[in-house]
C-alpha positions as CSV (number, residue, x, y, z in Angstrom):
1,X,118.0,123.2,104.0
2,X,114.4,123.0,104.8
3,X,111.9,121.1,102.8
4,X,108.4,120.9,103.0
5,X,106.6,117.7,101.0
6,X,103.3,116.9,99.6
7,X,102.3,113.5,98.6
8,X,98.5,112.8,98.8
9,X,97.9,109.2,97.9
10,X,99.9,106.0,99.1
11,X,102.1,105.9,95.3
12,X,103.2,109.6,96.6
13,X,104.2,107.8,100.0
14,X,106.1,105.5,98.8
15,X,108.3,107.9,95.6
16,X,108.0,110.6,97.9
17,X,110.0,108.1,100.7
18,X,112.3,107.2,98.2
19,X,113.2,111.2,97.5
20,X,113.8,112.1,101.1
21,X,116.3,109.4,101.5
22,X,118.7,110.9,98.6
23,X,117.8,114.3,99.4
24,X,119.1,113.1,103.0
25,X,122.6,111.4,101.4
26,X,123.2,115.1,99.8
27,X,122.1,117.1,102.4
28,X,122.4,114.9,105.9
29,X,121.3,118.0,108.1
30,X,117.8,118.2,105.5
31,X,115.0,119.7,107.5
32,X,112.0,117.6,106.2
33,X,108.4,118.4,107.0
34,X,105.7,117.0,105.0
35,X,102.3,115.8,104.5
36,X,102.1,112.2,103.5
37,X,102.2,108.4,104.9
38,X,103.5,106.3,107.1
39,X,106.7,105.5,104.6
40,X,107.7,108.9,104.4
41,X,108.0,109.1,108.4
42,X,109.8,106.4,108.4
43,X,112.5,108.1,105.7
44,X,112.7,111.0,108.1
45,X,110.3,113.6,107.4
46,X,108.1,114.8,110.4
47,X,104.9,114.1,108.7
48,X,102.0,116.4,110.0
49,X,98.6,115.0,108.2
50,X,98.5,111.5,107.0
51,X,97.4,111.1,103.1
52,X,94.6,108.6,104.3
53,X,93.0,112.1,105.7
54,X,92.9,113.4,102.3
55,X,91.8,111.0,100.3
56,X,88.5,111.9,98.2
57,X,87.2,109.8,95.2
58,X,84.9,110.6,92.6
59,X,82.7,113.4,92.0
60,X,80.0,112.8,94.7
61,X,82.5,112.3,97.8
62,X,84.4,115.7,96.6
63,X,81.2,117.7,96.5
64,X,80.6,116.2,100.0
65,X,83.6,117.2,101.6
66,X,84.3,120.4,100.2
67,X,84.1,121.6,103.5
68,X,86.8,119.4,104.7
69,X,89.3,119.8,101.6
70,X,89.1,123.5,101.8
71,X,90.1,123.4,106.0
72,X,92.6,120.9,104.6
73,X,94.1,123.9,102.0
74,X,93.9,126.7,104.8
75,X,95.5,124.3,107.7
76,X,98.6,123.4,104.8
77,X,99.1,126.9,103.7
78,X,99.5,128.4,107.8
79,X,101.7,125.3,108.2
80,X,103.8,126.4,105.2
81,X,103.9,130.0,106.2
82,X,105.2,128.8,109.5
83,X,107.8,126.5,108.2
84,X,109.1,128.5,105.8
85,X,111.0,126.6,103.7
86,X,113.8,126.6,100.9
87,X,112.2,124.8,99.0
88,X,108.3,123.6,98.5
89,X,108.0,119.6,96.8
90,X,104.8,119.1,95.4
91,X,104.2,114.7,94.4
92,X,101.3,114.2,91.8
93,X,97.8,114.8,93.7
94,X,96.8,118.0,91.0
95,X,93.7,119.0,92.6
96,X,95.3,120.1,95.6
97,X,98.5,120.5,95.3
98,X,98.1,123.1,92.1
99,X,96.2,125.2,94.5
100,X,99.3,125.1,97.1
101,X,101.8,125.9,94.1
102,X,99.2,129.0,93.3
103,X,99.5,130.6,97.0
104,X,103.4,129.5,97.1
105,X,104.6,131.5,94.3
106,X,101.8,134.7,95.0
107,X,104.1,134.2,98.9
108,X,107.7,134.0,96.9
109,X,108.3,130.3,97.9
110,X,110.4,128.1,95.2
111,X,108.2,125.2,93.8
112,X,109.1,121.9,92.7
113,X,106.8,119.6,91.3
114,X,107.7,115.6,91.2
115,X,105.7,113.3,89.1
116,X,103.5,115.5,86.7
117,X,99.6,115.7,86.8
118,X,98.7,113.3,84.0
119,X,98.0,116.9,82.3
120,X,98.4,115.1,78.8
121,X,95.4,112.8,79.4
122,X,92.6,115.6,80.5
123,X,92.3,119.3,82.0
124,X,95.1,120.3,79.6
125,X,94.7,123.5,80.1
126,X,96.3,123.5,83.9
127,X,99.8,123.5,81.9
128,X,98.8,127.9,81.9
129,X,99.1,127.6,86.2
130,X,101.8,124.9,85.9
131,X,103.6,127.2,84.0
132,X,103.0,130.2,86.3
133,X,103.5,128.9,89.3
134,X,105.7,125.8,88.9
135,X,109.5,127.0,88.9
136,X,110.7,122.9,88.1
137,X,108.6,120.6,86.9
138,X,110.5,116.9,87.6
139,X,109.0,114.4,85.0
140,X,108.5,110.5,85.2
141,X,107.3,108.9,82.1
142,X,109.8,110.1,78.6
143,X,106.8,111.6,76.9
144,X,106.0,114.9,79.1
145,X,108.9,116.3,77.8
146,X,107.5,116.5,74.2
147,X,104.1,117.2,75.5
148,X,105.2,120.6,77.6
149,X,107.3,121.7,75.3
150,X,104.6,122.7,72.5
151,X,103.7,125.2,75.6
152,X,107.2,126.5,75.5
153,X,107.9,125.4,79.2
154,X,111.4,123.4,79.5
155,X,110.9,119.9,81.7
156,X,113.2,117.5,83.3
157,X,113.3,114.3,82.7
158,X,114.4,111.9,85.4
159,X,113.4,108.4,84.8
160,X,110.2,106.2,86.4
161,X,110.9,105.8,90.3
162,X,109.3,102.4,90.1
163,X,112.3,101.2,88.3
164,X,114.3,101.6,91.4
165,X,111.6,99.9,93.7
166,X,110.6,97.2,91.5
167,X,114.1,96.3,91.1
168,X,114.6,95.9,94.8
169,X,112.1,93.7,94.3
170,X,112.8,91.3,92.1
171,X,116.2,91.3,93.7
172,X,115.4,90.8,97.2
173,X,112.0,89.9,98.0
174,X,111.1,86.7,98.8
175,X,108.0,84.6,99.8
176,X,106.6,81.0,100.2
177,X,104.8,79.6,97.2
178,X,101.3,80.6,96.8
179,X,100.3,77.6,95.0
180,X,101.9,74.6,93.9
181,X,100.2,74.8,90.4
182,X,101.5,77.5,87.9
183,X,99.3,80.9,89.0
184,X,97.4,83.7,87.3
185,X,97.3,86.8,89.3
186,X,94.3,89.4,89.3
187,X,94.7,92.9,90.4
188,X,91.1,94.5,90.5
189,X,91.6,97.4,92.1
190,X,91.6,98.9,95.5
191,X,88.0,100.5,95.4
192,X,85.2,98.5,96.1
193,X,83.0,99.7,92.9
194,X,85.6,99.3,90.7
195,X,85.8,95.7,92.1
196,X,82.0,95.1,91.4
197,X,82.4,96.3,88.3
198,X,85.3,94.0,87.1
199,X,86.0,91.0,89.2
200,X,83.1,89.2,88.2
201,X,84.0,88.9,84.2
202,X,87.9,88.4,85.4
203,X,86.9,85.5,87.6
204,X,84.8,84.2,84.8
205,X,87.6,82.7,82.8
206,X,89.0,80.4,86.0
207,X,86.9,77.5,85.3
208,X,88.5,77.2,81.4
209,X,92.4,76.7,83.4
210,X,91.7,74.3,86.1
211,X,95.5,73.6,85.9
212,X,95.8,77.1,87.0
213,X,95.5,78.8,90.5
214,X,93.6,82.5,89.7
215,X,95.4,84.5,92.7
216,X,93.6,87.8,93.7
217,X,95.7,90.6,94.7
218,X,93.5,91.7,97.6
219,X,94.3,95.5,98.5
220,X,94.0,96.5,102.1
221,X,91.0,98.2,101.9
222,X,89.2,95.7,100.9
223,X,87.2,93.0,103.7
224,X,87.5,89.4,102.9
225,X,84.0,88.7,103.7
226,X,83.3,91.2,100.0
227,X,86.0,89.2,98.2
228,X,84.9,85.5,98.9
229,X,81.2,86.7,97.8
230,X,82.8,86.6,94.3
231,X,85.5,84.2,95.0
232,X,83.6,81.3,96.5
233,X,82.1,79.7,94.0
234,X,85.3,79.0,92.2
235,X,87.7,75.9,93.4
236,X,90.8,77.1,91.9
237,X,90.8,81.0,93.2
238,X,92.4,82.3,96.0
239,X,93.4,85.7,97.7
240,X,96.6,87.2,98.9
241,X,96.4,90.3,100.9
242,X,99.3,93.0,101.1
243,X,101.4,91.1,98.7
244,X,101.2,92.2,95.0
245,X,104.6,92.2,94.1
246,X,105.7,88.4,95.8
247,X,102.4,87.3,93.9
248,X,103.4,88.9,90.8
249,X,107.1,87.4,90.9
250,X,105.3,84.3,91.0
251,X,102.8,84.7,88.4
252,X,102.7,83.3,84.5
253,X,100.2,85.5,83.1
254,X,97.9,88.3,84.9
255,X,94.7,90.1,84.7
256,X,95.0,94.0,85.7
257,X,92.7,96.7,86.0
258,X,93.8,100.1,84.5
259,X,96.7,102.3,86.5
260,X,99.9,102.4,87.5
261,X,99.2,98.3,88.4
262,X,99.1,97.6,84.9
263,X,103.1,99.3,84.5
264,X,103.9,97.4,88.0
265,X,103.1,94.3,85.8
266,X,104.8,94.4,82.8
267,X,108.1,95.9,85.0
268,X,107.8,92.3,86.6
269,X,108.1,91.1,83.2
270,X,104.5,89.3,83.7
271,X,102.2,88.8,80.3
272,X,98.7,90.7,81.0
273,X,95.4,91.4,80.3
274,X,94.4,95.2,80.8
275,X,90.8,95.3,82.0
276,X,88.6,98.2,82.1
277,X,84.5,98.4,83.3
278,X,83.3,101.2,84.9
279,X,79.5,102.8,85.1
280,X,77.7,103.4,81.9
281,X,77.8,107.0,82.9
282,X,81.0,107.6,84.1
283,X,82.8,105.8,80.9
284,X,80.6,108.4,79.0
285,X,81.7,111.3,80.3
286,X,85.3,109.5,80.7
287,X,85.7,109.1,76.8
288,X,84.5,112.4,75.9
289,X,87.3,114.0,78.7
290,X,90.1,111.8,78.0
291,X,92.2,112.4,75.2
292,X,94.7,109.5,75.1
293,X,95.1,106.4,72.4
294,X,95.5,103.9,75.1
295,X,94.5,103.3,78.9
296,X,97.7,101.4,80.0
297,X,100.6,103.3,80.7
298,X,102.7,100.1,79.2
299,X,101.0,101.5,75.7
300,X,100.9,105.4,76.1
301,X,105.4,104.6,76.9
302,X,105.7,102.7,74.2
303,X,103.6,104.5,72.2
304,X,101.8,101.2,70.7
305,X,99.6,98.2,71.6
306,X,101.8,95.8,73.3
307,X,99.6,94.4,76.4
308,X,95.9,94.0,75.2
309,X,93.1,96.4,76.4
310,X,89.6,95.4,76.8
311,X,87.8,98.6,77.7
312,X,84.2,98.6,78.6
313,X,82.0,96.5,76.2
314,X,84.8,94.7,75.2
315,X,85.6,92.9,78.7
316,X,83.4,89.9,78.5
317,X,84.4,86.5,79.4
318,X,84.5,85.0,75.7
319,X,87.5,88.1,74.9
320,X,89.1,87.7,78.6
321,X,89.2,84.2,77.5
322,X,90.8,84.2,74.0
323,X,93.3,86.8,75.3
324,X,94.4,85.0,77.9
325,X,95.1,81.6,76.0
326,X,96.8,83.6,74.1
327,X,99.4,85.1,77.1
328,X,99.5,80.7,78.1
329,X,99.8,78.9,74.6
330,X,101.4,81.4,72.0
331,X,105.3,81.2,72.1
332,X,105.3,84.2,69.4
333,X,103.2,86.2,71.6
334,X,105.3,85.8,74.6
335,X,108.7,86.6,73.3
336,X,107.2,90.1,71.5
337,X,106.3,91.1,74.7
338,X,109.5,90.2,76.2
339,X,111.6,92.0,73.6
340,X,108.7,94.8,74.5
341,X,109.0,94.7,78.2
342,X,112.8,95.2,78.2
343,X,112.4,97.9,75.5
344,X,110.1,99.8,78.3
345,X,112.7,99.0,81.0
346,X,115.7,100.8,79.0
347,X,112.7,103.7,77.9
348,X,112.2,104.4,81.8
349,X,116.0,105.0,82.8
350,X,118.4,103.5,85.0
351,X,116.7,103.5,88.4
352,X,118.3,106.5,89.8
353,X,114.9,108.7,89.3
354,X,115.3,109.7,93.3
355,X,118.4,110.7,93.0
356,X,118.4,112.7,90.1
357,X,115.6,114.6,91.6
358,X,117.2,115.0,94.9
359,X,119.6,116.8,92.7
360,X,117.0,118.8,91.0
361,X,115.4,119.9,94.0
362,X,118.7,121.2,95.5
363,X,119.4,123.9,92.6
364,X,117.3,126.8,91.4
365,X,116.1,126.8,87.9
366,X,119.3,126.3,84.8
367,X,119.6,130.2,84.4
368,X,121.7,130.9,87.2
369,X,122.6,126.9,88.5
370,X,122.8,128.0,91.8
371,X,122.0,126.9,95.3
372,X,118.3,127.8,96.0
């Protein structure tokens, strides 16, 4: 069979590797070509545009490259239409890839979408194209299932994909000691003004635990020489770059900015903080366009507050503070969130999520249950 993927951003990279390597154990003559990263290569696929080409941020760096996206859609589309394949994969990345579902199904291609837009926290109203133009929709998180069904449109469900990974992880991966003194990671982000905006008040609380080494999960983006003008002035902080999952398996307690990071965390089993600063403006228009109780997606799974939130005013060093004493010093705190954490685990499936949609993805929709 042939396959063409799209993953747009390096999470898709990585679940999107994960997927070609069990739709490779079933079908071992696959055909895989794809847009995506250098992890999907390496799986198999012949990758034709690298996600780091397609990555656009914000509002302002859209608008500015509208140019670019739109040669982007028209180059995909011809190399589609020249591939021709069985079957059309779709990972996350709505804004584009909902525009490549439209023109598949108007050319009679079957479409597959892994890992649904987070259509439940804004723009709700793309479920109507989803709907029209999505034949499978592959779910990650347990609560899409409920939420597509009050617009009559029957999901699958196939468990988290970062089960599987993180539990490679913790199984296998090994590195030195960071620090011979107990250590409290930091994950600020990957983009420098969401750093700006947060690091400072995170970093605030290092000199209350000198007993402590405050660890920065440095993403690869970012330059040292913008890190240490934060990090400097503190004795007990240092940065590890590349490495967010060996400093997490070392860590005691962490502080994470909002994402997937803050579900990578608790999967690790590590107590956290869940921080959240951005522009007066953009959490304005933000709060008004979000319609979600919580920010972490350890909350919206478990559908309750089990890792604390400090969103916007609330992240200021005397909260940071009296939250984390209470992640170091409170024995009742700490097993409630490890009778929570393994809840999540068990709520996320059994970390076969690739496989079960490498299944998926090799049968047409339940009505006939045949070969596509």
């Amino acid at each position: 069979m042939k396959y063409y993927i799209i993953a747009g951003e390096a999470s898709g990279d990585l679940h999107g590797s994960n997927l070609i390597k069990q739709l490779k154990v079933l079908d071992p003559e696959a055909d895989i070509r794809a847009w995506g990263g250098d992890m999907m290569e390496q799986a198999g696929a012949k990758v034709v545009k690298h996600y780091r080409d397609l990555a656009f941020m914000g509002f302002v760096e859209v608008v500015m490259n509208l140019r670019t996206i739109f040669k982007n859609l028209d180059a995909c589309k011809q190399d589609i239409a020249n591939f021709q394949p069985d079957v059309l994969v779709l990972i996350d990345y709505p804004g584009f890839n909902l525009r490549i579902a439209e023109w598949a199904k108007q050319q009679g291609l079957k479409v597959v979408y892994y890992i649904s837009p987070q259509v439940w926290a804004w723009k709700e109203g793309r479920v109507k194209k989803i709907r029209e133009c999505v034949d499978k929709m592959l779910c990650i998180l347990p609560f899409e299932q409920e939420f597509y069904k009050k617009w009559n449109y029957d999901v699958t469900y196939v468990g988290h994909p970062l089960i599987e990974v993180i539990k490679d992880a913790r199984e296998h991966l090994q590195a030195p000691p960071f620090s011979d003194k107990p250590i409290i990671a930091l994950l600020p982000g990957s983009r420098k003004q969401e750093v700006k905006e947060k690091l400072p008040i995170m970093l605030s609380v290092a000199k209350y635990f000198p007993e402590y080494q405050f660890i920065v999960a440095q993403a690869p983006s970012l330059e040292d020489s913008f890190l240490e003008t934060y990090t400097s002035a503190y004795p007990n902080v240092s940065t590890v770059k590349g490495k967010t999952y060996s400093l997490l398996l070392q860590s005691s307690a962490a502080l994470v900015t909002s994402g997937t990071a803050t579900l990578e965390t608790a999967l690790f089993g590590v107590p956290e903080v869940v921080c959240y600063k951005g522009s007066p403006v953009s959490y304005f228009f933000a709060k008004r366009l979000i319609k979600v109780k919580y920010i972490s997606l350890v909350n919206l799974i478990m559908d309750k507050p089990v890792v604390k939130e400090l969103i916007q005013h609330d992240l200021t060093e005397e909260n940071l503070l009296k939250e984390l004493t209470l992640l170091l010093k409170d024995d009742h705190k700490q097993q409630q969130l490890k009778a929570d954490y393994a809840m999540l685990w068990t709520m996320l499936g059994d970390g076969t999520a690739s496989a079960k949609a490498a299944k998926e993805i090799m049968i047409t929709d339940d009505t006939d249950g045949t070969d596509v």
